[in-house]
C-alpha positions as CSV (number, residue, x, y, z in Angstrom):
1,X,47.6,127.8,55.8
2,X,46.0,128.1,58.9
3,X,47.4,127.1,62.6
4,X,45.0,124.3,63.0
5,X,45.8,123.1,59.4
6,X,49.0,122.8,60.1
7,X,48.5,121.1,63.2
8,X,45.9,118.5,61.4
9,X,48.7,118.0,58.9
10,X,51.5,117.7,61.4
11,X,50.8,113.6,62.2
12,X,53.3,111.3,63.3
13,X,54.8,110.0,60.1
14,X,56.9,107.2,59.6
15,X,57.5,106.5,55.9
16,X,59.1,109.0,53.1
17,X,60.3,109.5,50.1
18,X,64.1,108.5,51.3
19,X,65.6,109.9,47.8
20,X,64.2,113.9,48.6
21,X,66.9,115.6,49.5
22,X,66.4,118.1,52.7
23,X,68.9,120.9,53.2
24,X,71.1,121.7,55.5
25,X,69.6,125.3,55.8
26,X,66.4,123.7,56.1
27,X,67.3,121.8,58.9
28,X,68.9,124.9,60.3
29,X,65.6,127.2,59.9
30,X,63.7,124.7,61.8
31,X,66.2,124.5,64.3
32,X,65.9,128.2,64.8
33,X,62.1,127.7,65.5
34,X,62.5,125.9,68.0
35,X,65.3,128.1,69.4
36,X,62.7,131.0,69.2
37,X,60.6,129.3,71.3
38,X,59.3,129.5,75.1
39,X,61.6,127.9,77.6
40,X,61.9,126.8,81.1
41,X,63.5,130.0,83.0
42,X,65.1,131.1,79.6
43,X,67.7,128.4,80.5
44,X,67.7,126.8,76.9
45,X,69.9,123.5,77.2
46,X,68.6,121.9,74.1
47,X,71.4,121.3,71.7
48,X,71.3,119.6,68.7
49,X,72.7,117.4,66.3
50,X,71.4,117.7,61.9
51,X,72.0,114.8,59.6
52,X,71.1,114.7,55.9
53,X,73.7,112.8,55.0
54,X,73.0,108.7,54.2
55,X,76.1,107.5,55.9
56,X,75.0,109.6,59.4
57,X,71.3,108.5,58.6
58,X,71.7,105.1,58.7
59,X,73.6,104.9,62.1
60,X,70.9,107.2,63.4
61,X,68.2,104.8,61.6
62,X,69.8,102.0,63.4
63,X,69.3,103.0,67.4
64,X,65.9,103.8,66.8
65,X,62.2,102.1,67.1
66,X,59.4,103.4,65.1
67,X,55.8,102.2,66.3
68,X,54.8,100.4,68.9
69,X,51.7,99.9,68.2
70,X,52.2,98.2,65.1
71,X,54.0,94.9,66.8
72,X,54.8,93.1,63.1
73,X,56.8,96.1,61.8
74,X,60.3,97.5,62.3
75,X,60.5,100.2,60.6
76,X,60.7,101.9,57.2
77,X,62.1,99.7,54.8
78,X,65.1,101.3,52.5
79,X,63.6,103.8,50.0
80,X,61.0,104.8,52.9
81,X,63.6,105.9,55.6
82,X,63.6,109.8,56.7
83,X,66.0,111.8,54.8
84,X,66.9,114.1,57.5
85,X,67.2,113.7,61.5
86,X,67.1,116.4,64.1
87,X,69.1,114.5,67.3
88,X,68.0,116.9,70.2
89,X,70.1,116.7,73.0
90,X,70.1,118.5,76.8
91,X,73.2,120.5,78.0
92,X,73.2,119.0,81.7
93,X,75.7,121.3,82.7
94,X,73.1,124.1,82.0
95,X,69.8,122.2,83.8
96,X,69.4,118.7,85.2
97,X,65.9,119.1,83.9
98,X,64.5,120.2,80.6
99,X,61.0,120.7,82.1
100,X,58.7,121.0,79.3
101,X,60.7,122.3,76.4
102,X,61.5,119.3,74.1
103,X,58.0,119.0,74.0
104,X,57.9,122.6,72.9
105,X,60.8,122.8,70.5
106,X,59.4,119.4,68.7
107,X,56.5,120.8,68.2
108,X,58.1,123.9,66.5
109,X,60.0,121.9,64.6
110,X,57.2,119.8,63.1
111,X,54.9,122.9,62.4
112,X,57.9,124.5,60.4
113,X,58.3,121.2,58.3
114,X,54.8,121.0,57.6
115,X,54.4,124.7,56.2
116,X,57.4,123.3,53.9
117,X,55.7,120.5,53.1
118,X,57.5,117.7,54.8
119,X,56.5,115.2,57.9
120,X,58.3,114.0,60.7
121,X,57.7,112.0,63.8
122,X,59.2,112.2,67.1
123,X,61.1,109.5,68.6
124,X,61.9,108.8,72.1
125,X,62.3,104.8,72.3
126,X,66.1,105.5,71.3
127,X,69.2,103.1,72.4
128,X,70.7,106.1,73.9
129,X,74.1,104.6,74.7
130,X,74.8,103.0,70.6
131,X,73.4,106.3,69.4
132,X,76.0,108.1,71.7
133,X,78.7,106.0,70.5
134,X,77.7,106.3,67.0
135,X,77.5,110.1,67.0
136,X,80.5,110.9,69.3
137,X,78.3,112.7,71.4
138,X,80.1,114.1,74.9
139,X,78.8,112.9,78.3
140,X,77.5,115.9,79.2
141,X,74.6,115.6,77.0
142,X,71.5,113.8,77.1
143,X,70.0,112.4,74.7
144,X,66.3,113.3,74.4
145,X,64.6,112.6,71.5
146,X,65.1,111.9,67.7
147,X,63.3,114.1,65.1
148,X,62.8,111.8,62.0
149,X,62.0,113.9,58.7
150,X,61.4,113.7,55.0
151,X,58.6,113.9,52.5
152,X,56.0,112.3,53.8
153,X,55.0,108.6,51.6
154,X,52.1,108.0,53.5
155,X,48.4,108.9,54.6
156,X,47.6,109.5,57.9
157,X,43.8,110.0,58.7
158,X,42.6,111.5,62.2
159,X,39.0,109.4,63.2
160,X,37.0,109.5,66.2
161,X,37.7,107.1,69.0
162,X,35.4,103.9,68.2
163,X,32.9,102.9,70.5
164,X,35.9,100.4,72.5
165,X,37.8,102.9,73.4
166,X,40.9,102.3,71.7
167,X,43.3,104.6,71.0
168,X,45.9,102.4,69.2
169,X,46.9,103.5,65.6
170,X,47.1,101.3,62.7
171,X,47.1,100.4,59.3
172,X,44.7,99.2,56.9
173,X,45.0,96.9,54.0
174,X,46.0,100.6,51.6
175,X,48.7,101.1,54.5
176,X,46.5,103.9,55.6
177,X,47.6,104.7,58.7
178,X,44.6,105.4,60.9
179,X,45.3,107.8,64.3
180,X,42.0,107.5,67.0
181,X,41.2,111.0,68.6
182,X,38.7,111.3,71.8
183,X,36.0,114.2,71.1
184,X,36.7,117.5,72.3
185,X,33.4,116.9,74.3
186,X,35.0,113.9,76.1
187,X,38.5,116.2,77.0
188,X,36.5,119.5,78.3
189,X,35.5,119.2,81.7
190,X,32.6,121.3,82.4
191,X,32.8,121.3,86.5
């Protein structure tokens, strides 16, 4: 598979096949990606937390919000819930800031579980303090985002931007999941 088709195929999904089990080791190979990766003065403060277990997934499931966009939804129901979570966290006592690498490392991570075959979606509207409490996670870390990942139960479809200009996602009547994109054209400035 190509870079760009895995980047077409990484979308932001947010229903799975709950009962598919995800691996520990898997969790830890796509970890490693993103501990490969680039980072901000080679300070690498991202830490982070696996959970493939029900009991851990469902107080993760709990501190999190799942699409904004889609204002009559709250989420997976049971039986579409991720399998998996990646919890990434910042070491303040290394860096203050994380600059760009989140960003970076999620990407990685997402890439890697597509090439498997699985989907994800990044999370960052978190309640950081229950999610803290629920995980035991020390003060000295900062919670960043939340990695959501299984086999993915749905379709996603990239389409042009309509003639409006609206890039809000949604769902059709098949639970399609629809995801504008402007043009290349309309992003290049040609000065």
């Amino acid at each position: 598979m190509s870079l760009k088709d895995l980047i077409q195929k990484n979308r932001s999904y947010r229903r799975f096949y709950q009962e598919h089990e995800i691996k520990f080791d898997t969790l830890k190979e796509l970890v490693d990606l993103a501990r490969l990766s680039p980072s901000a003065a080679n300070l690498q403060p991202l830490r982070y937390i696996l959970s493939h277990y029900p009991e851990k997934n469902a107080s993760i499931f709990n501190e999190l919000k799942w699409a904004a966009y889609l204002k009559d939804w709250d989420g997976p129901p049971e039986g579409e819930r991720p399998s998996a979570y990646i919890v990434m966290l910042s070491d303040i006592s290394i860096s203050k800031t994380v600059m760009c690498d989140h960003g970076i490392a999620a990407q990685s991570i997402l890439l890697g579980a597509a090439e498997k075959g699985l989907g994800g979606c990044i999370i960052a509207s978190i309640n950081r303090e229950n999610l803290r409490i629920a995980l035991n996670i020390p003060a000295h870390y900062e919670i960043l985002l939340v990695i959501a990942l299984g086999k993915t139960r749905e379709v996603v479809v990239i389409e042009p931007l309509g003639e409006t200009g609206d890039i809000k996602y949604w769902r059709d009547s098949e639970s399609v999941h629809h995801v504008p994109k402007r043009s290349l054209d309309d992003i290049i400035l040609d000065n």
